[in-house]
N, C-alpha and C positions, 0 to 999 in steps of 0.2 A: 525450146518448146515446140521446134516445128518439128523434131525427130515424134515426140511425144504425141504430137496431134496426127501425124502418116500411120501412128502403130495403131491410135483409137480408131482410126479411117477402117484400118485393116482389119482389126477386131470387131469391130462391129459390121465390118461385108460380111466375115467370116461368120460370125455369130445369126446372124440374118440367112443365112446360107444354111446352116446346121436348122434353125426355125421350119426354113421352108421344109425342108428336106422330112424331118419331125411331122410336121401340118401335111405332108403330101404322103405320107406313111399310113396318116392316124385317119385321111379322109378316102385313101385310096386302098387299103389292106379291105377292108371291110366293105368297100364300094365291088372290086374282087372276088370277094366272098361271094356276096348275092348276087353277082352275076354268072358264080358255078353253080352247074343245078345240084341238089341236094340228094337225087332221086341217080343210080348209074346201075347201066347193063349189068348183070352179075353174067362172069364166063360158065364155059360148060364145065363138067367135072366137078369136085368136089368142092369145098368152101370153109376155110379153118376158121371156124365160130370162136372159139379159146380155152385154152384148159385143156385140152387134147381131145377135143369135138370136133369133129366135123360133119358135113351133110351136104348132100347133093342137093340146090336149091330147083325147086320149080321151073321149069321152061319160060322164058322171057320175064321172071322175078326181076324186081329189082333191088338194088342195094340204098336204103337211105343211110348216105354216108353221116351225116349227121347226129345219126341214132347207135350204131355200128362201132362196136369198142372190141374189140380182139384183142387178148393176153396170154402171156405162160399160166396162168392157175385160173381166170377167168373169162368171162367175154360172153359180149353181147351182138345178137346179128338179127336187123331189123329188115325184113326184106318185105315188098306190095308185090301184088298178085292181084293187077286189075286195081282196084281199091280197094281189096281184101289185105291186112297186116298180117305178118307172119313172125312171130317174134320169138327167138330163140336165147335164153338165160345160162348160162353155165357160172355155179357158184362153189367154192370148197365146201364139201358138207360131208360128216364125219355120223349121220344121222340112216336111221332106214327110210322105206319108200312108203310106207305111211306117213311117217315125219315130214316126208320134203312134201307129199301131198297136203298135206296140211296147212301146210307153209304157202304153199303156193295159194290153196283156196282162200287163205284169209288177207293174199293180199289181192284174191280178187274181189273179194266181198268189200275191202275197205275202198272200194272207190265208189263213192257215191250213183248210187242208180243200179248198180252191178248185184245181182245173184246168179247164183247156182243153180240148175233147172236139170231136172231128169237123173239118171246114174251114173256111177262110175263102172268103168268097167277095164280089165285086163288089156294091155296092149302092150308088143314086142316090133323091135327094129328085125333090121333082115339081119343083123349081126348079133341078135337075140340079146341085148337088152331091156330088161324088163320094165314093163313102166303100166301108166292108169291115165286112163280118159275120162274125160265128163266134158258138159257144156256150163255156159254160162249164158246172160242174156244181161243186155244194158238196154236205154230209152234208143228203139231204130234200131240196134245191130245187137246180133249173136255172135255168140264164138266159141271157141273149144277150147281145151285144156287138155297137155299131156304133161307125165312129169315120170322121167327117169331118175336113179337115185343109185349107187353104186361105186365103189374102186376111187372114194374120196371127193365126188362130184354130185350135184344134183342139176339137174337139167330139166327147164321150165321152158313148154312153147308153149305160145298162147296164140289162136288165130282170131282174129276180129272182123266183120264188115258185113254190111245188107242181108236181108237173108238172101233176094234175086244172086248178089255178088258171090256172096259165101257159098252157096247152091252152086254158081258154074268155077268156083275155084280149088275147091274141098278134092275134088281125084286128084290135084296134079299136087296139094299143099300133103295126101297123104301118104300120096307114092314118094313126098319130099323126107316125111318122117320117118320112114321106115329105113332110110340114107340113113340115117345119126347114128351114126359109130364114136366111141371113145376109146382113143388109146394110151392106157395107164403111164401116166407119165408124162404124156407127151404136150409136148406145147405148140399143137394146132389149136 
């Protein structure tokens, strides 16, 4: 019996050992988490959005890692500018550039407080992809809307914040826009 009773001794140090170990995982991964900021420098140069997007982000942009999903066929790149959102969509879309316009305004309209305010109009990157602008307006912040469409992707930014904010961030988010280049295939 006393061989029997040193193995439960042992088994259960061990077992108690595996516990902590488990409890110091489950209180300290996530304790970790929140104490990385969510908000990081984005570098100079280009920036692989997903799906074979990329774009040169704004000067001192940041990246909310958080928000920020980069793929081969898709991806998402959530970058602030000040307190202005900058938010770049890349999705497979087999559709034209009315359709993904479409697409995008209705799901800016489905969020509550959100419409569409002024026109649309014509806009092209420096690598001449073609796309369309309009605005939108929520309770407190305005924002913009561009949407590319093309070569099996559709490409949704949407910029958000104040009008004070959005007023002194709009040069630097559209000299950002005119970056977005795609390249067929590729999995930036």
């Amino acid at each position: 019996m006393r061989v029997a009773g040193s193995t439960l001794l042992r088994n259960l140090a061990g077992s108690i050992g595996v516990l902590c170990t488990v409890a110091g995982l489950a209180v300290g991964l996530p304790a970790l988490d929140r104490a990385l900021p969510a908000q990081r420098p984005v570098g100079k140069g280009t920036y692989p959005v997903g799906g074979g997007v990329t774009v040169t982000p704004p000067p001192d942009a940041r990246l909310d890692v958080t928000l920020t999903r980069p793929g081969d066929t898709r991806g998402t790149a959530v970058f602030l500018v000040g307190t202005v959102r900058y938010v770049i969509v890349v999705t497979p879309f087999q559709g034209t550039l009315p359709e993904a316009t479409e697409r995008l305004r209705r799901k800016i309209t489905a969020v509550r407080g959100h419409e569409l305010t002024g026109q649309q109009f014509p806009v092209s990157t420096a690598t001449g992809l073609a796309g369309v602008q309009g605005t939108y307006a929520a309770p407190g912040r305005g924002g913009r809307y561009l949407v590319f469409a093309g070569d099996g992707v559709a490409i949704e930014v949407t910029v958000a914040g104040t009008a004070p904010a959005l007023r002194d961030a709009l040069p630097a988010i559209e000299a950002s826009t005119k970056t977005i280049a795609h390249r067929r295939g590729g999995t930036a």
